[in-house]
ZAMARGU-4260 file (C-alpha; in steps of 0.2 Angstrom, whole numbers, plus 5000, padded with zeros to 4 digits):
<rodrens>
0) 5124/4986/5224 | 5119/4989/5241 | 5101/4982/5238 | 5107/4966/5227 | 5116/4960/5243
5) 5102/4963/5255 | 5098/4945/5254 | 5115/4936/5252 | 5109/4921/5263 | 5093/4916/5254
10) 5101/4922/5239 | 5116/4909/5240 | 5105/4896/5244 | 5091/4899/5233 | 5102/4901/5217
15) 5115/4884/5220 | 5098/4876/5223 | 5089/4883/5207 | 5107/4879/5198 | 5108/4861/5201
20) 5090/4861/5198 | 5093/4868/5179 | 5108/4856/5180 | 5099/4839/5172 | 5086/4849/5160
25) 5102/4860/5154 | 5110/4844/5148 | 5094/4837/5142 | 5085/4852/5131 | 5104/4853/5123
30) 5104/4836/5117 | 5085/4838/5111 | 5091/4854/5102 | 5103/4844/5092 | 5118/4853/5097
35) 5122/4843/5110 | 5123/4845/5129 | 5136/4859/5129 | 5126/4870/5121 | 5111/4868/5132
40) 5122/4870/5146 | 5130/4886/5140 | 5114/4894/5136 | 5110/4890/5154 | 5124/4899/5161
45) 5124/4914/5152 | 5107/4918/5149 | 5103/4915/5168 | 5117/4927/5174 | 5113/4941/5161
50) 5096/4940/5163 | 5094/4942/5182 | 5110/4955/5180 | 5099/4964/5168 | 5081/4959/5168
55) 5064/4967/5177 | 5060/4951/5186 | 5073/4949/5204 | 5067/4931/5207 | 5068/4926/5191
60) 5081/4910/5185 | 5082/4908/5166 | 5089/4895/5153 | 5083/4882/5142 | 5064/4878/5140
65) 5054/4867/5132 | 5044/4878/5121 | 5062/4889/5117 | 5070/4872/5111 | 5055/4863/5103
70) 5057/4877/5091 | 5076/4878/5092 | 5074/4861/5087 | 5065/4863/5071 | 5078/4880/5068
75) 5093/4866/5069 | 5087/4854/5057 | 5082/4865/5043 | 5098/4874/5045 | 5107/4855/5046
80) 5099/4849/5033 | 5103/4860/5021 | 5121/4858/5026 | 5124/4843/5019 | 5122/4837/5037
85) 5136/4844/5042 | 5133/4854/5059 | 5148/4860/5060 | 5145/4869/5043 | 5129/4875/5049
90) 5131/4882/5066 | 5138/4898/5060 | 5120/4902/5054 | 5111/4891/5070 | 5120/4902/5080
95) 5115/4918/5071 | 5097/4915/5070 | 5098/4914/5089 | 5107/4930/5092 | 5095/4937/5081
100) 5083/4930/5090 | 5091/4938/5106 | 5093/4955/5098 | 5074/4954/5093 | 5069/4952/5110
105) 5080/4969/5117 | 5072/4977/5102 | 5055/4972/5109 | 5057/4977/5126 | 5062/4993/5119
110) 5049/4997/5110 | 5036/4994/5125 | 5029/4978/5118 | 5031/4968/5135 | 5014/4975/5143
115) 5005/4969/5127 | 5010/4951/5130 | 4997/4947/5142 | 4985/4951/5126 | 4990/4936/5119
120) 4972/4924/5116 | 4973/4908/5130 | 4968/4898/5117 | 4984/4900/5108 | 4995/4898/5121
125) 4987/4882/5128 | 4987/4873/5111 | 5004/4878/5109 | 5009/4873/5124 | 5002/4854/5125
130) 5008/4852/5108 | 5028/4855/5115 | 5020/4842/5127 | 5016/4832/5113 | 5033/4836/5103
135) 5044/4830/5116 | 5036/4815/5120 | 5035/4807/5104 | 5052/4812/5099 | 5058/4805/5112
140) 5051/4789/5112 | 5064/4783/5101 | 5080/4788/5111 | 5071/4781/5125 | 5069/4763/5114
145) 5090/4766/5112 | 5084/4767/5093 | 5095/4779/5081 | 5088/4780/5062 | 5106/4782/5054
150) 5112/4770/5064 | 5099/4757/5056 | 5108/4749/5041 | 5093/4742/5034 | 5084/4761/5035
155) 5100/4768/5029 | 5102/4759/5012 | 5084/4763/5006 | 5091/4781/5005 | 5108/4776/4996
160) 5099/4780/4977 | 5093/4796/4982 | 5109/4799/4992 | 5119/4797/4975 | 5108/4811/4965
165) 5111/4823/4978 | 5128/4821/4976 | 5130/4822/4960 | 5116/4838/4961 | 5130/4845/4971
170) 5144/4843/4959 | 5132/4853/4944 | 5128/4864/4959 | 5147/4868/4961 | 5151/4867/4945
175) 5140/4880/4939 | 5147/4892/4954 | 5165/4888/4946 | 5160/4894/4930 | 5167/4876/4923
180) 5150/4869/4919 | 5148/4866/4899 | 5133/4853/4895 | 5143/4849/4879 | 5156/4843/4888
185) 5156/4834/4905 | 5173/4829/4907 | 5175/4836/4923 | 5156/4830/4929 | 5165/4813/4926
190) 5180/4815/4931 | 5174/4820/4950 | 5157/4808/4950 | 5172/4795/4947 | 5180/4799/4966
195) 5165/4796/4975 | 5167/4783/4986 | 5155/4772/4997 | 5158/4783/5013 | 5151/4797/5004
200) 5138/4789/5000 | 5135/4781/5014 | 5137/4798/5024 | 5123/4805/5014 | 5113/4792/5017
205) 5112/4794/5036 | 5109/4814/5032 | 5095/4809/5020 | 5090/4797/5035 | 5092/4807/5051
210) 5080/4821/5040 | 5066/4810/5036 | 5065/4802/5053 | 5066/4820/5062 | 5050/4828/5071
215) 5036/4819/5074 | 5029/4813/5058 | 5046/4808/5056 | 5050/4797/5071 | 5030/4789/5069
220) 5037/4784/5054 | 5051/4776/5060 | 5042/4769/5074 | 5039/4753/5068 | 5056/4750/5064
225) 5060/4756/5082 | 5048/4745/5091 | 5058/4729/5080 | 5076/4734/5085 | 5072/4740/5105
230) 5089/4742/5116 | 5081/4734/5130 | 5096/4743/5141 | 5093/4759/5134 | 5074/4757/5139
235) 5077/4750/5157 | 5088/4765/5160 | 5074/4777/5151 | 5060/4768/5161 | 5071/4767/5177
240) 5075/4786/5175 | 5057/4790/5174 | 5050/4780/5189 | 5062/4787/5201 | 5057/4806/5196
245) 5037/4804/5196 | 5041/4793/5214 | 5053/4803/5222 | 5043/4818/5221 | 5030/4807/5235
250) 5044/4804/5247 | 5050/4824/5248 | 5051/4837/5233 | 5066/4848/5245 | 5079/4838/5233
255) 5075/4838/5216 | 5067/4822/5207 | 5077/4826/5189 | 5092/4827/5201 | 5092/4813/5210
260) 5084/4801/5193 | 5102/4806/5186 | 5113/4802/5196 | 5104/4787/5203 | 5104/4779/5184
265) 5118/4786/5177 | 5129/4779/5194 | 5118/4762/5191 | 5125/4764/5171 | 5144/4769/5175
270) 5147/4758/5191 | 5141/4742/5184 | 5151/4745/5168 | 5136/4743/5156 | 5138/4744/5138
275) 5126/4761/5138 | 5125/4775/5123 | 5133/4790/5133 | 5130/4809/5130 | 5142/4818/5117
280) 5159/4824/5125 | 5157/4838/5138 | 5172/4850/5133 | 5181/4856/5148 | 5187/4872/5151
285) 5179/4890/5151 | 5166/4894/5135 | 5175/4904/5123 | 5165/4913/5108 | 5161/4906/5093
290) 5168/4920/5082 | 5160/4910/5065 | 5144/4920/5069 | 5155/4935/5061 | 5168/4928/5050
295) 5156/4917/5042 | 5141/4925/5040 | 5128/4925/5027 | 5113/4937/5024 | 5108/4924/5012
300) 5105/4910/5021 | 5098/4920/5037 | 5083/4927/5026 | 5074/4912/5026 | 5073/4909/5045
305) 5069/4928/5049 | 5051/4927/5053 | 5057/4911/5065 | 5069/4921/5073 | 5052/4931/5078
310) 5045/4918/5082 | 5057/4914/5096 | 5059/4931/5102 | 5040/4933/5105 | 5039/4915/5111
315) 5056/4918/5123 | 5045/4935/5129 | 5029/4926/5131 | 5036/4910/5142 | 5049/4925/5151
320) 5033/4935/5156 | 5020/4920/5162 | 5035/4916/5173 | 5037/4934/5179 | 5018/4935/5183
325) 5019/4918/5194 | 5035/4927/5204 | 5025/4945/5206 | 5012/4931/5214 | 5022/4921/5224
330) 5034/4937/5232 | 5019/4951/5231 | 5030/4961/5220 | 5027/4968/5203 | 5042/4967/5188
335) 5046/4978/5174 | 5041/4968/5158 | 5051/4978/5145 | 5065/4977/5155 | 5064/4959/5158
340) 5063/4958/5138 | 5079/4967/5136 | 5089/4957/5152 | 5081/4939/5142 | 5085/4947/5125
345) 5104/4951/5129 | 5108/4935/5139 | 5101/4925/5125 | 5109/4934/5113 | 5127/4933/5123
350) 5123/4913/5123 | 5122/4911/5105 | 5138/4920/5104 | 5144/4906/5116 | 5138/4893/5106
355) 5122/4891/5118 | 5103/4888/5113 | 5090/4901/5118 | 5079/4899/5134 | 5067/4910/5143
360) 5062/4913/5162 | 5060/4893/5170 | 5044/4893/5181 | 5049/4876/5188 | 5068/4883/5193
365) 5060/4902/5198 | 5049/4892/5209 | 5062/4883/5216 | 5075/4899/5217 | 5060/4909/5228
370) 5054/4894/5240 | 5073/4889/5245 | 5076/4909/5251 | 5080/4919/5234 | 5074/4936/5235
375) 5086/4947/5223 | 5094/4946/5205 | 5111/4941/5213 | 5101/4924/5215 | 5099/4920/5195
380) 5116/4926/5194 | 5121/4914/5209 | 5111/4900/5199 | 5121/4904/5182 | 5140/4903/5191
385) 5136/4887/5199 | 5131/4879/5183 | 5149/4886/5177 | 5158/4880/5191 | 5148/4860/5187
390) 5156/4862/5167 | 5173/4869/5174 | 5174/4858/5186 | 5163/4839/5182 | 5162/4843/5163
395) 5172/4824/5162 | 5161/4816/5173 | 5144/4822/5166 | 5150/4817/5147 | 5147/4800/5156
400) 5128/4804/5158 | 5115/4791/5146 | 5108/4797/5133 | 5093/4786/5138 | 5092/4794/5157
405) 5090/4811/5147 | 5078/4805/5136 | 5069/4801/5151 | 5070/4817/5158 | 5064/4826/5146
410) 5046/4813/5142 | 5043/4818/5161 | 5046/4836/5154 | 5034/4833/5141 | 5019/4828/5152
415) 5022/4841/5164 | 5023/4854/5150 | 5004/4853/5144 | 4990/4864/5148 | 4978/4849/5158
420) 4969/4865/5163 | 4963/4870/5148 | 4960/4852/5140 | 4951/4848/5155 | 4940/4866/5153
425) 4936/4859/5134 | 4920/4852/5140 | 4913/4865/5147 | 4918/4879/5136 | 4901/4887/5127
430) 4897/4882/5111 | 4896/4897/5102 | 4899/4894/5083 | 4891/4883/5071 | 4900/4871/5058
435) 4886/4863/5046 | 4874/4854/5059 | 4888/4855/5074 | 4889/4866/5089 | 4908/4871/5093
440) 4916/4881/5104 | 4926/4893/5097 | 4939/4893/5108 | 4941/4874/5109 | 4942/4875/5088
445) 4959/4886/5092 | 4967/4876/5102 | 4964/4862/5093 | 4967/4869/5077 | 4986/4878/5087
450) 4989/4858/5093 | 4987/4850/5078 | 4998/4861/5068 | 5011/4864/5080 | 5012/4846/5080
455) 5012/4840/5063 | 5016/4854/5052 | 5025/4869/5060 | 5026/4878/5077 | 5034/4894/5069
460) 5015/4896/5057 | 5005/4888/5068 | 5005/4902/5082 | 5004/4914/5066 | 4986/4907/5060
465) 4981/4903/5078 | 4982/4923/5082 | 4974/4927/5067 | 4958/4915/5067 | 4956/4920/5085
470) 4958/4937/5081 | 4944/4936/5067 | 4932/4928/5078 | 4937/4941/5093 | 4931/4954/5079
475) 4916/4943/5074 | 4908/4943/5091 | 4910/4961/5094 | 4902/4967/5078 | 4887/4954/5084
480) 4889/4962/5101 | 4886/4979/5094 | 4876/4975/5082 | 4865/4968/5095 | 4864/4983/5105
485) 4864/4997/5093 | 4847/5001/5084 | 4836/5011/5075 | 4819/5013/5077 | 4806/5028/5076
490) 4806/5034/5094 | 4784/5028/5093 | 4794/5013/5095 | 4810/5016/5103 | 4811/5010/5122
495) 4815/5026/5128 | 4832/5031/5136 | 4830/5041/5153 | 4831/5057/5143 | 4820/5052/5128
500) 4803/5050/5137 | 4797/5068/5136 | 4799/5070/5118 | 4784/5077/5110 | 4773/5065/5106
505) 4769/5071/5089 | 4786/5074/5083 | 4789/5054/5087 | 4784/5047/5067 | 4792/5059/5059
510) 4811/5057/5070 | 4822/5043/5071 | 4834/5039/5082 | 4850/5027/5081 | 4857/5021/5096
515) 4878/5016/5094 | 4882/5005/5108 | 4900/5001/5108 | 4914/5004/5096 | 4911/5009/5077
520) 4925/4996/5068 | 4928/4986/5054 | 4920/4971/5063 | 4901/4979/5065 | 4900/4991/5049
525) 4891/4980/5037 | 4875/4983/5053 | 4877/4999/5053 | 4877/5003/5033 | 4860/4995/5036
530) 4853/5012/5044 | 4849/5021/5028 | 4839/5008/5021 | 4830/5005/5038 | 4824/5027/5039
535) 4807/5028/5028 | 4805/5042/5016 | 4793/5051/5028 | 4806/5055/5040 | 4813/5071/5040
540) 4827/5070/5056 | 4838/5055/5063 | 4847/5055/5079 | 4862/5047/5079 | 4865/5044/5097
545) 4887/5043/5100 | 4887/5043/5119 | 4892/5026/5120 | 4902/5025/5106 | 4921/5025/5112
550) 4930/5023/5097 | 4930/5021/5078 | 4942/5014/5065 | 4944/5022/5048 | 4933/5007/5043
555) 4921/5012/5054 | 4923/5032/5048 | 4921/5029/5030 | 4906/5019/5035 | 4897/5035/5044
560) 4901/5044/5029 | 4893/5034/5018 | 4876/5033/5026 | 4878/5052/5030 | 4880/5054/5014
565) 4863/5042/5008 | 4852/5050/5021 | 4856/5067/5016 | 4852/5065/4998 | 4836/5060/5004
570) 4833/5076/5012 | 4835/5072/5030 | 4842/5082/5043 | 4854/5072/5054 | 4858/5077/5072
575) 4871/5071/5083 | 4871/5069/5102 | 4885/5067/5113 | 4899/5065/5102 | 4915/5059/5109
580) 4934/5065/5108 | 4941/5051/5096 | 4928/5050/5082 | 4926/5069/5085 | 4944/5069/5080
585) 4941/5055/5066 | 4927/5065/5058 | 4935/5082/5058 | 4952/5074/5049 | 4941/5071/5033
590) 4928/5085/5033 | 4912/5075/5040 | 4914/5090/5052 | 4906/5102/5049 | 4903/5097/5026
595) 4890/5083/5031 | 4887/5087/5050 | 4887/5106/5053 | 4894/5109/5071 | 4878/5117/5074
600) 4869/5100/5073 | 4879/5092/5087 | 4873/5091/5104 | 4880/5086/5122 | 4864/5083/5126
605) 4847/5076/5122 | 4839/5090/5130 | 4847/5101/5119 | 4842/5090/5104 | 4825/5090/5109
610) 4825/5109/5108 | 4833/5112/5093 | 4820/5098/5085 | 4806/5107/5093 | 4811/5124/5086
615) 4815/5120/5068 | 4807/5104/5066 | 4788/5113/5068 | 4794/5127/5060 | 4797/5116/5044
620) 4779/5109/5045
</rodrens>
């Protein structure tokens, strides 16, 4: 405890600062989520304490992000919309793909996987992250216009049709579970269609409404209908809210721009009594849990979201490490990645239990945390209790807050969340691939491909297929690398190696020699089968050079098999030359050592090769 208090001063400061720094983006990335600004508070408060109490980074200050709720996001919808719109009926399941989520995440740190983070293709990353950008901004944009689809009575109405089948698929649906359903006789199908009233149509109708107007294809869509029905308070207050962030920030950036955006407009918004959309209601008091994760749970219905549930633990260790790395640069120390997975993993998981969204390590807030004198964990832990002491003690006050000034916020958030870097490297980047008569860069064809995916389809698969095209061309230049440098040639040929050029000159038609420069894997096999077929028939030895071969994959191993197998048929002696440790071991596992090679036919050196070629090759002739 001693060493958590060696810097109570900065500590103090640096976490109130970071706190009323998380304060406005807290509230903001809880209304984006779709649970409302409670829960993005709450998440803010708990995973920020646990997560310095317990995490590998000292500096670090967690909570809500934008890449953690964009996905949230899309989590809360599905799981919404399949409640008959009802989030209360849903959350039990919300809440428990988060602390799934969380638990993933201690799982991860404890298996070791934070040091293979970093491994992660830029590519990726950087289409991922200008497609949250992208995300937020558009949806958004209709908040900002004070625009709600299931408010919209014209938008409404188109739905009430389909609203009525639902319904009524709901009935069969429960009917069948009672056991009650008999298709020769629907009395009781009649009986409770007859009950339903226009408010239950009408409720539908906004669920069916709110859905198909959700995400981005959804709210361009809706767009149009938004640009025709524009709250021109709601859009002074969005405009306003934004125009005093990007202008604060060139008069000082001590005082944060968010901050001083929100209290500016929502004072503006409560002072002159205007007749603004406010925030949901704030509830006061001390977060308890939400037991429901338990007494309600359903393997059932968390099946389907598991894969996301991955998907935000690896995302949540992703942004949490990025941010780690930018800390290690700013204070010259070094954190402990696993263990910063299982302090992020048990704070988000104690926030969903709470009733909060899942966040990860805040750059903008750890920045802010190390500049304003935070050296220690007690600094994220400072930065959570203040955010708890604001909800305990101004919860009333901050249910006054805009919707629109939050909407604001977060399309400033947008912008700033995007990789300029690496959309401003795009141009630049070598062409290295070939599409019909076009020259692309492959990495640019990632991030593209990432961005337009996350955007319009699905974040969750879009990472997935981004990892694995860049992981298929990774492999595809390095079998072209290797199959570049390794050859086989007769050594009258051959550029010699250093240790080749006193070979007998009239041994050097009748020995080959094949140089393996790089690893032997799936990715460069299909070269190397090519070696049997490239040996004439008057060759009566090959040299398989292995110095520079590191490492072979099973692929690779059943590869050398099948050529040693080939050339020996034909009769020709085969030598090995500086063999290594890990395809040693390869080959030994299934007999090419010693049935195909005889250990007496491999060679540490050329030296010894050319002795053993000069003794029995000329003895053979």
């Amino acid at each position: 405890m001693k060493n958590i208090f060696s810097n109570l001063k900065g500590d103090l400061f640096g976490g109130i600062t970071a706190g009323i720094v998380a304060l406005p983006l807290a509230l903001a990335f809880g209304v984006s989520s779709g649970l409302g600004p409670s829960a993005g508070l709450y998440g803010a408060i708990f995973l920020s304490f646990f997560a310095a109490l317990l995490g590998g980074t000292s500096t670090q200050i967690s909570g809500p992000t934008a890449p953690m709720t964009a996905v949230s996001m899309i989590v809360i919808a599905g799981i919404i919309a399949t409640n008959d719109g009802d989030v209360a009926k849903a959350l039990p399941a919300i809440l428990t793909v988060f602390l799934l989520a969380g638990l993933m995440q201690v799982g991860l740190g404890a298996l070791g996987v934070g040091k293979y983070i970093r491994y992660i293709p830029y590519p990726v990353v950087s289409g991922f992250m200008t497609a949250i950008g992208v995300i937020i901004l558009i949806t958004q944009v209709l908040p900002s216009l004070g625009y709600y689809p299931k408010e919209d009575v014209d938008f409404v109405n188109q739905f009430k049709p389909q609203a009525q089948e639902v319904i009524l698929e709901n009935i069969l649906k429960k009917e069948a579970g009672e056991g009650i359903l008999v298709l020769e006789n629907f009395k009781e199908t009649i009986v409770r269609a007859e009950q339903i009233n226009d408010a239950d149509i009408l409720k539908e109708s906004q669920t069916l409404a709110s859905k198909e107007a959700s995400g981005v294809l959804g709210a361009l869509k809706v767009l149009p209908n938004a640009l025709k029905n524009i709250n021109w308070l709601e859009l002074i207050l969005a405009l306003g809210t934004i125009i005093i962030i990007y202008g604060f920030k060139r008069i000082t950036t001590k005082v944060p721009s968010t901050l001083v955006a929100l209290v500016i407009m929502s004072g503006i918004a409560v002072g002159f009594g205007l007749d603004y959309r406010a925030i949901e209601t704030i509830p006061g008091g001390f977060p308890i849990p939400n037991l429901s994760i338990l007494t309600e749970f359903e393997f059932a219905s968390l099946t389907p979201y598991f894969f996301t549930a991955l998907t935000l633990a690896l995302l949540g260790a992703i942004d949490s490490l990025l941010t780690s790395v930018v800390a290690d640069n700013m204070t010259k120390t070094k954190h402990k990645p696993n263990k910063e997975l299982i302090g992020q993993g048990i704070g988000n998981s104690i926030a969903a239990i709470f009733g909060g969204i899942p966040g990860a390590g805040a750059t903008i807030r750890t920045v802010v945390n190390i500049k304003s004198g935070g050296k220690t964990r007690l600094s994220g832990m400072v930065a959570g209790l203040m955010l708890l002491v604001i909800l305990l003690g101004l919860g009333p006050i901050a249910s006054q807050i805009p919707a629109a000034v939050l909407a604001g916020i977060l399309i400033t958030v947008g912008i700033g969340v995007m990789d300029y870097k690496g959309l401003k490297a795009i141009p630049s980047l070598p062409r290295d691939m070939k599409v019909g008569p076009l020259k692309l860069s492959s990495e640019v064809v990632i991030m593209i491909v990432v961005l337009l995916l996350s955007t319009f389809w699905n974040l969750v698969f879009a990472v997935g297929i981004g990892l694995i095209i860049a992981s298929l061309m990774f492999m595809k230049k390095i079998g072209d690398v290797a199959a570049e440098r390794s050859d086989v040639k007769s050594l009258k040929k051959e550029k010699n190696w250093s240790d080749e050029k006193n070979f007998p000159e009239d041994l050097k038609e009748k020995v080959f020699i094949k140089h393996i420069k790089g690893p032997l894997f799936f990715g460069s096999t299909s070269d190397f089968h090519s070696l049997a077929a490239q040996i004439p028939l008057t060759a009566s030895t090959v040299i398989i050079r292995l110095g520079r071969m590191p490492y072979m994959d099973q692929s690779g191993l059943y590869a050398m098999e099948d050529v040693l197998q080939e050339l020996g048929s034909n009769n020709i002696e085969i030598l090995f030359v500086g063999l290594l440790e890990q395809p040693k071991y390869m080959m030994e596992r299934i007999d090419i050592i010693p049935d195909l090679i005889p250990k007496e036919h491999i060679f540490k050196t050329f030296d010894e090769c050319t002795q053993w070629i000069k003794e029995n090759v000329i003895d053979n002739n």
